[in-house]
Backbone as ProteinMPNN parsed JSONL, in Angstrom:
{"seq_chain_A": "XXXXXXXXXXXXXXXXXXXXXXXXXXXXXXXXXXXXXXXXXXXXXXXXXXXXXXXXXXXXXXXXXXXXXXXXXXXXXXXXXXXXXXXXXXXXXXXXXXXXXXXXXXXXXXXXXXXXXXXXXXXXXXXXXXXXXXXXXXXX", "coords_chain_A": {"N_chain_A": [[60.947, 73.037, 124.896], [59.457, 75.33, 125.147], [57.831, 74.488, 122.218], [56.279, 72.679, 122.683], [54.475, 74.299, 124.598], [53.149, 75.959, 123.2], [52.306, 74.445, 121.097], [50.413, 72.72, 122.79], [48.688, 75.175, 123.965], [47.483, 76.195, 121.086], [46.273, 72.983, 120.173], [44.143, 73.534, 122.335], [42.347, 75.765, 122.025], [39.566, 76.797, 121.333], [37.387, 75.803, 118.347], [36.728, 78.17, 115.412], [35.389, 77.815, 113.629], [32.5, 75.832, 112.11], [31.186, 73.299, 110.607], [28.006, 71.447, 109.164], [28.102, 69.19, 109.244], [28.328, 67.258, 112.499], [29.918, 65.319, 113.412], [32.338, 66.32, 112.296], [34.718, 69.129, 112.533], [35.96, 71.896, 111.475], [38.732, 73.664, 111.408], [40.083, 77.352, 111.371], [42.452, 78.879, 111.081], [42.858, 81.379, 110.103], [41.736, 83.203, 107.754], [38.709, 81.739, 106.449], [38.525, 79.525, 103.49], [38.409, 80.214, 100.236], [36.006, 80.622, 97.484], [37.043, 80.001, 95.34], [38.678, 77.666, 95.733], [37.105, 75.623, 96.577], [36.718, 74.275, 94.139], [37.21, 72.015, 91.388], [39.41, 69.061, 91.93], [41.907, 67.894, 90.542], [44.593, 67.008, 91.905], [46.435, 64.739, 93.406], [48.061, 64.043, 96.613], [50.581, 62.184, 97.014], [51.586, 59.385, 99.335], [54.312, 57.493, 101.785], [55.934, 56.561, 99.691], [58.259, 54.665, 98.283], [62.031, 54.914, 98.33], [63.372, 54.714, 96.408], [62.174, 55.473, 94.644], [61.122, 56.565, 91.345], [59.789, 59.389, 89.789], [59.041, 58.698, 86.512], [58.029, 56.14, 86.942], [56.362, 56.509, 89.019], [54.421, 57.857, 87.336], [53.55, 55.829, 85.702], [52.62, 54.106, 87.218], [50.183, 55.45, 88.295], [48.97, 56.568, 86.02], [47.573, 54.682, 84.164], [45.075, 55.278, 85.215], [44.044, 57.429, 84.2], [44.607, 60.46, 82.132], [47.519, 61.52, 83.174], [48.929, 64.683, 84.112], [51.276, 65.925, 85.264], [53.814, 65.364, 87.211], [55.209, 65.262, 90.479], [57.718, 64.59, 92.782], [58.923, 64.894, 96.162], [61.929, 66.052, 97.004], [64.741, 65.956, 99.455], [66.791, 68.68, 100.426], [69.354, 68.993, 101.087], [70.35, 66.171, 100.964], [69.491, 65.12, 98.937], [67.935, 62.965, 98.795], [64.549, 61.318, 98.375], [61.903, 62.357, 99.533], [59.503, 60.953, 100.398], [57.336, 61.33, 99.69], [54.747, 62.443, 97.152], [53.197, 64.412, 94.278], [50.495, 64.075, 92.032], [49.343, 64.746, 89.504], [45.811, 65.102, 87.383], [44.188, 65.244, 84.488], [41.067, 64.767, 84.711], [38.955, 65.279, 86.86], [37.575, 63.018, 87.864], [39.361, 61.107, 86.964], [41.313, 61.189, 88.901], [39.735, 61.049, 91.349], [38.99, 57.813, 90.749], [41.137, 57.08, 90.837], [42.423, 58.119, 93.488], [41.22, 56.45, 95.105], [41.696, 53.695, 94.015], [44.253, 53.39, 94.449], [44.941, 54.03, 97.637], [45.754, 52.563, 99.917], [47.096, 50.99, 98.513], [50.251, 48.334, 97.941], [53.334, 49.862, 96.501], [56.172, 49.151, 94.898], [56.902, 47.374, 97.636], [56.239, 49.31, 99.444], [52.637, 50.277, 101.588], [51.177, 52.7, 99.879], [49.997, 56.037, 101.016], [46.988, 58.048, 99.817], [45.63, 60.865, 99.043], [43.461, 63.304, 98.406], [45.271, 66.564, 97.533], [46.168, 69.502, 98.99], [45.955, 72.885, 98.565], [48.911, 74.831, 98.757], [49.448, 77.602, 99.948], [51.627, 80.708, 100.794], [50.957, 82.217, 103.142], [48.974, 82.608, 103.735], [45.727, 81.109, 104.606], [45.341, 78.416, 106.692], [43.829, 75.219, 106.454], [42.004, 72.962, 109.159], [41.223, 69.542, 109.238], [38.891, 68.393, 112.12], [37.873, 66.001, 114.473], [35.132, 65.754, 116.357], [34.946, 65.679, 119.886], [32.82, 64.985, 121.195], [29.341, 64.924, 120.746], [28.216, 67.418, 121.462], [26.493, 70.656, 121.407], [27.708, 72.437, 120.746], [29.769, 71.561, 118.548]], "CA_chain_A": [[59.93, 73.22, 125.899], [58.519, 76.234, 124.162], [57.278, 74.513, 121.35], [55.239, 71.915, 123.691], [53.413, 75.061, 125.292], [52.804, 76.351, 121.919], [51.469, 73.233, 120.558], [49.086, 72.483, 123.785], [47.444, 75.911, 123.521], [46.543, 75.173, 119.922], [45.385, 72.08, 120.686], [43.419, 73.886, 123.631], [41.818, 76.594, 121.263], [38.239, 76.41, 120.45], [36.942, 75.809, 116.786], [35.968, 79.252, 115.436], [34.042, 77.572, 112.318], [31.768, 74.821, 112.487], [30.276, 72.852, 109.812], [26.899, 71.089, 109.12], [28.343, 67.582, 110.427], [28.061, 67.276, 113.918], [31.564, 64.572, 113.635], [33.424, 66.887, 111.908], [34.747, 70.726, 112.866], [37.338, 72.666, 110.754], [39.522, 74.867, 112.261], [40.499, 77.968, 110.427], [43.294, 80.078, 111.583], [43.243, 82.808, 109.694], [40.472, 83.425, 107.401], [37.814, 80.845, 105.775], [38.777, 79.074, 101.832], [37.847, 81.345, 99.544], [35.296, 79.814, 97.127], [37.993, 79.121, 94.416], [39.429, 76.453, 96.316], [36.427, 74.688, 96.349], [36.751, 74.209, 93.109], [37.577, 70.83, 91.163], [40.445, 68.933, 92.631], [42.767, 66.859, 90.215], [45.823, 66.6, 92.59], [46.095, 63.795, 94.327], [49.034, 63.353, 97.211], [50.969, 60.352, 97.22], [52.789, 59.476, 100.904], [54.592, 56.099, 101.653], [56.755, 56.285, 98.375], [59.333, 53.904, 98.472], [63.258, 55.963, 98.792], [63.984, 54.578, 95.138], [60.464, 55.465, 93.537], [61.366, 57.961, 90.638], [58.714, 60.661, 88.72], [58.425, 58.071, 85.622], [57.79, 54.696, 88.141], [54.955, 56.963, 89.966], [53.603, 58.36, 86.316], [53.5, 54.529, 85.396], [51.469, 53.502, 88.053], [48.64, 56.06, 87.917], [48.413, 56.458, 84.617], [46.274, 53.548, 83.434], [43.839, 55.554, 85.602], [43.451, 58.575, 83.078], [45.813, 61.106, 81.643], [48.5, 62.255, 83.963], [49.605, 66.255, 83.666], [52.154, 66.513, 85.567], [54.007, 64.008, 88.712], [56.375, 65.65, 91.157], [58.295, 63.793, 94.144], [59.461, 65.644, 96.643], [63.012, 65.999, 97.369], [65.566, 66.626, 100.53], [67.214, 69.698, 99.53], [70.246, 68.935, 101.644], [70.567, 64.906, 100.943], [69.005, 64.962, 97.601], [67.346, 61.606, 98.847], [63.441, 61.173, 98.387], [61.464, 62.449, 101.485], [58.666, 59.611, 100.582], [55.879, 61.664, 99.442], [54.96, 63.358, 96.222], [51.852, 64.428, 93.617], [50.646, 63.366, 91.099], [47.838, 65.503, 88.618], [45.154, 64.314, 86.849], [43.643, 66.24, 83.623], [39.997, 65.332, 84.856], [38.81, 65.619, 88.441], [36.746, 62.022, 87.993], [40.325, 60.063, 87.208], [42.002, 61.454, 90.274], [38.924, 60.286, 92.694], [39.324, 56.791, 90.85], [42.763, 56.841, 91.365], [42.889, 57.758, 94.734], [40.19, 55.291, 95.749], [41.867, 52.471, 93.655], [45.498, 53.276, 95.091], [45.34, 54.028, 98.818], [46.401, 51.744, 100.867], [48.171, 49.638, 97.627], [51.125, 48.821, 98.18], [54.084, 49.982, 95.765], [57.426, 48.961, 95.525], [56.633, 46.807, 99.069], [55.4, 49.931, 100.622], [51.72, 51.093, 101.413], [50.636, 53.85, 99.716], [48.61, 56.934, 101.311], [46.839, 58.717, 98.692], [44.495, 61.877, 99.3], [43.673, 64.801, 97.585], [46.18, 67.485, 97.828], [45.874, 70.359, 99.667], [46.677, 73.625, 97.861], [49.787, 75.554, 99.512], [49.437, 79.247, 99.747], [51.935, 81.111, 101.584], [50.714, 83.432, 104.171], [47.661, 82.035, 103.213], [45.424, 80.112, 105.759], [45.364, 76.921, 107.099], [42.668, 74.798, 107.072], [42.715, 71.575, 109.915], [39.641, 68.885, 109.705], [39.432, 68.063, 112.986], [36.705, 65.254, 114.59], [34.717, 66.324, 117.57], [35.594, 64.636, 120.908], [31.544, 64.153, 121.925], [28.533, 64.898, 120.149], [27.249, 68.411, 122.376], [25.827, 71.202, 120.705], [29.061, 73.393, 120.071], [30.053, 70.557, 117.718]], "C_chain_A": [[58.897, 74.244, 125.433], [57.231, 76.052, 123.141], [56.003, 73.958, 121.56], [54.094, 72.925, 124.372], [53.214, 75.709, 124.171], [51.262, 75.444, 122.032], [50.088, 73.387, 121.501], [48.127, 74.165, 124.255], [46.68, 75.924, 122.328], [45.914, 74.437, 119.808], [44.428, 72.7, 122.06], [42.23, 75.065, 123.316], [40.637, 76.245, 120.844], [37.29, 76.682, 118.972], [36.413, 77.114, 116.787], [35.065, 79.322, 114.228], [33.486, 76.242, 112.594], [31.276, 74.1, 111.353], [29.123, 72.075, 109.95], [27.13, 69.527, 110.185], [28.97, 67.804, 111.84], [29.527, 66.73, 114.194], [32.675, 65.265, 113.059], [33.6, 68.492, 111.622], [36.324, 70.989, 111.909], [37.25, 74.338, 111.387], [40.044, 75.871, 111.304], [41.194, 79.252, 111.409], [43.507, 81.34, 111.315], [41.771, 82.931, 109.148], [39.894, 82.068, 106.346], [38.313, 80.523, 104.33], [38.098, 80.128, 101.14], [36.844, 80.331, 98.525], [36.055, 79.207, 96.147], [38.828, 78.063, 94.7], [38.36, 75.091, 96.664], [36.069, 73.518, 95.302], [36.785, 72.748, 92.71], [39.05, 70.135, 91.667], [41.131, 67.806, 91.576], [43.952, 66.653, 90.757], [45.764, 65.972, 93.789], [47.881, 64.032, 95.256], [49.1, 62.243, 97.591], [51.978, 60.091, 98.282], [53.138, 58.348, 100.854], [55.315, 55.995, 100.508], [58.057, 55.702, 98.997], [60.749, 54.804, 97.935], [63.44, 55.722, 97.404], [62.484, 54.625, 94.325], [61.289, 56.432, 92.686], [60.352, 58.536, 89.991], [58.155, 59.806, 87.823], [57.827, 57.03, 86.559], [56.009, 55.081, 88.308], [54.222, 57.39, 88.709], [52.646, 56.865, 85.915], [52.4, 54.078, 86.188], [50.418, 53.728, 88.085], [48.288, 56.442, 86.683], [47.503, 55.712, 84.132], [45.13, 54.423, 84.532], [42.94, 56.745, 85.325], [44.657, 59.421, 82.855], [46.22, 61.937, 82.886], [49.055, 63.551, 82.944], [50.947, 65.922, 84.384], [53.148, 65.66, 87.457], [55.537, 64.833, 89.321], [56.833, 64.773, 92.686], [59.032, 64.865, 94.351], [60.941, 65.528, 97.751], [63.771, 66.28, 98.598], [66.602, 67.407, 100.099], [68.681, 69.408, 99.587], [70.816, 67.377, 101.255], [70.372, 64.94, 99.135], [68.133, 63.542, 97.655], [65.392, 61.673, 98.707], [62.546, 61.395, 99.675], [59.955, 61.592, 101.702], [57.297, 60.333, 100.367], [55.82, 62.772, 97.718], [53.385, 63.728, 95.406], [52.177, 64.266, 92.65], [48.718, 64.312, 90.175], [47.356, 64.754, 87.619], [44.56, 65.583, 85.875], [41.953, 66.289, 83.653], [40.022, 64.716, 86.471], [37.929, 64.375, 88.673], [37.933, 60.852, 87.932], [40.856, 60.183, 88.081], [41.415, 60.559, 91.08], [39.183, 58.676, 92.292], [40.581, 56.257, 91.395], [43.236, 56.896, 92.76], [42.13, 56.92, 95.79], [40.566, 53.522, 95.36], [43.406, 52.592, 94.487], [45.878, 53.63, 96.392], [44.928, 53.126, 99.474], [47.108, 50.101, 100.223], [49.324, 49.725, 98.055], [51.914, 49.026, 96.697], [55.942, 49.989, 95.966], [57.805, 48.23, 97.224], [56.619, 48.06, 100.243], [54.199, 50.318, 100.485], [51.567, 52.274, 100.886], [49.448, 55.088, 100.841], [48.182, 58.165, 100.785], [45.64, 59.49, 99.133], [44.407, 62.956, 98.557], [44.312, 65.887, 98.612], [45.722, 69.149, 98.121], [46.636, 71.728, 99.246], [47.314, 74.679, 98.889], [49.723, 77.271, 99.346], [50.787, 79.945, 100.863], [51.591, 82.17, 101.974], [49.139, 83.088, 104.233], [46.857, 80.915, 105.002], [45.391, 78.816, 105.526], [44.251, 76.159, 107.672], [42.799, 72.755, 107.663], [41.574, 71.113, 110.087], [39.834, 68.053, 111.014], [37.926, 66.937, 113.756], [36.588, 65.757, 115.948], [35.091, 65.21, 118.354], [34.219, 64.113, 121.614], [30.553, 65.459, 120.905], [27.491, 66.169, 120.681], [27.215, 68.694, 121.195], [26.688, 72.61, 119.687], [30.225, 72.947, 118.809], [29.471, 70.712, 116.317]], "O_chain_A": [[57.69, 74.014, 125.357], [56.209, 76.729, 123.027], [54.944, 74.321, 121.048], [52.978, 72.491, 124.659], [52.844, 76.731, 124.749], [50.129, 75.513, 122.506], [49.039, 73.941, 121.172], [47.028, 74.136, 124.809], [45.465, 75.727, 122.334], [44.801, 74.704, 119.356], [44.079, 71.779, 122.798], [41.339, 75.3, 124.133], [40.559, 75.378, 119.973], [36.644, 77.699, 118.725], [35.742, 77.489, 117.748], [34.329, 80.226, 113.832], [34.111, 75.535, 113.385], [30.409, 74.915, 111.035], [29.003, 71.835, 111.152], [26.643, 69.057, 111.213], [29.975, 68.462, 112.11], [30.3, 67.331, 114.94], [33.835, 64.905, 113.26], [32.928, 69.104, 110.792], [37.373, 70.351, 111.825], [36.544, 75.316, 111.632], [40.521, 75.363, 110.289], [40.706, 80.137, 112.112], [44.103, 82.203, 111.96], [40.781, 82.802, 109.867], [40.67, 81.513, 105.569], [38.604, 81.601, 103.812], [37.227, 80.825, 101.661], [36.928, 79.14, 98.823], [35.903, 78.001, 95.951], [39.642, 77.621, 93.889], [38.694, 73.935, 96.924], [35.492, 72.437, 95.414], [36.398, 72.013, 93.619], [39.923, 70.997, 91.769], [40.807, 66.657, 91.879], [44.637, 65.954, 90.01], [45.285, 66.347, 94.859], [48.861, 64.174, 94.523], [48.34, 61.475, 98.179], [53.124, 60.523, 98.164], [52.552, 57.699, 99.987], [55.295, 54.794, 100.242], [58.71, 56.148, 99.941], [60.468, 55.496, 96.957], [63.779, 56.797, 96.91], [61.975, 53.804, 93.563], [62.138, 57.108, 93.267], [59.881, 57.604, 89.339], [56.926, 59.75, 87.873], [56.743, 57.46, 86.953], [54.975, 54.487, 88.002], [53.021, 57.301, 88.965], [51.418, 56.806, 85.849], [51.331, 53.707, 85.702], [49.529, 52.882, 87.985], [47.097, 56.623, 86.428], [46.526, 56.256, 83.617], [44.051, 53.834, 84.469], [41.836, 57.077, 85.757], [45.71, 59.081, 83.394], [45.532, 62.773, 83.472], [49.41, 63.58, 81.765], [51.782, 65.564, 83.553], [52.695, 65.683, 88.601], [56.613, 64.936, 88.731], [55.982, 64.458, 93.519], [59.605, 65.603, 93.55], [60.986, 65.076, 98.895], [63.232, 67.307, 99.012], [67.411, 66.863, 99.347], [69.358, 69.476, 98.561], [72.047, 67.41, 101.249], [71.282, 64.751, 98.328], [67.694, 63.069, 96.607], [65.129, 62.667, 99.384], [62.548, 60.656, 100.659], [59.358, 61.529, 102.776], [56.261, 59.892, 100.865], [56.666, 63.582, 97.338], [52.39, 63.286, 95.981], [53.295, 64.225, 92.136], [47.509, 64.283, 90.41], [48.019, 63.928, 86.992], [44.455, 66.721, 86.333], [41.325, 67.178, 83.078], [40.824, 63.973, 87.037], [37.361, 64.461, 89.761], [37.777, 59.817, 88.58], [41.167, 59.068, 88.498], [41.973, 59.566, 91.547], [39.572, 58.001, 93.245], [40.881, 55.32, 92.136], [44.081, 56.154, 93.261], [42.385, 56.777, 96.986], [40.131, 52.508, 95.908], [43.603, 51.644, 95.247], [47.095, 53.627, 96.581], [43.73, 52.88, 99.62], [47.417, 49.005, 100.691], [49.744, 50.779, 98.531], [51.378, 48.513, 95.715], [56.68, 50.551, 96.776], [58.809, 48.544, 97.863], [56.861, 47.953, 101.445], [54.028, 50.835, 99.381], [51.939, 53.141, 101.678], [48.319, 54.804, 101.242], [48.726, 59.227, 101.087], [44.671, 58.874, 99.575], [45.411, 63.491, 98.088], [44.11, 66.097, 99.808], [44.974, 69.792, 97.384], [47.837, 71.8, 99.509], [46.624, 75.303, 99.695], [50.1, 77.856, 98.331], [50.715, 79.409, 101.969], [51.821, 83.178, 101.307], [48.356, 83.596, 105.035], [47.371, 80.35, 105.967], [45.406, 78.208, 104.456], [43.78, 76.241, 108.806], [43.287, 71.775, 107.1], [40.751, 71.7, 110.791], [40.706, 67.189, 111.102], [36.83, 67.346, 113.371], [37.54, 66.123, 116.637], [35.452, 64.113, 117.928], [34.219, 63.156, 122.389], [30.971, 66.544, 120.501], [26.278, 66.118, 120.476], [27.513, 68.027, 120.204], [26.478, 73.286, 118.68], [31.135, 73.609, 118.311], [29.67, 69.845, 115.466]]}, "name": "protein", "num_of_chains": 1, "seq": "XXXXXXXXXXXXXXXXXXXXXXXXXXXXXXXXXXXXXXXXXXXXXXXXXXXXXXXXXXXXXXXXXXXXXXXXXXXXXXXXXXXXXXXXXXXXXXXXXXXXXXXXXXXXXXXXXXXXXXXXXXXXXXXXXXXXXXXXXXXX"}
């Protein structure tokens, strides 16, 4: 019950950054990206991974779309089973965007893929949430 009156003040909180597009507000909980995160982005996340995908399988696949660094799937610590999502790095920041423009919403292994660039984890670090306006006023 707690977590529900959590949640719905969050959701009830008004944007305290704004950007240029009118359809789209990012929320920043703590403090603003720093500019090094703006940076180039070769890490793509890969969601929808089929329970028997393994590290080589997923290298295999995006590979033909420029040199792969480095492909991690992410594990259940407790099961050891596949929790269906993982990344996948790219050595330039122009094969990634092909890659994740040629492979989301392929499927693999008879499941959809959903492939986006990856969102770098900081802990303690802020959290940034793109969020779409609900009408087109001026606080938008």
């Amino acid at each position: 019950m707690r977590n529900n009156t959590l949640l719905t003040f969050l959701a009830r909180r008004p944007s305290t950054t704004t950007t240029h597009n009118p359809n789209l507000r990012w929320r920043f909980f703590c403090s603003p990206p720093s500019s090094s995160s703006t940076g180039p982005n070769n890490k793509l996340f890969v969601g929808g991974l089929s329970w028997s995908m393994d590290e080589k399988s997923l290298k295999d696949a995006f590979s033909s779309f420029g040199e792969v660094t480095e492909v991690k799937i992410v594990y259940d610590r407790d099961s050891g089973r596949s929790r269906g999502f993982g990344f996948v790095n790219f050595t330039k920041e122009d094969d990634a965007q092909v890659a994740r423009d040629a492979m989301d919403g392929k499927a693999l292994l008879g499941r959809p893929l959903r492939v986006t660039y990856a969102l770098e984890r900081v802990r303690g670090g802020h959290v940034v949430v793109p969020r779409l306006s609900d009408s087109g006023d001026a606080n938008s």
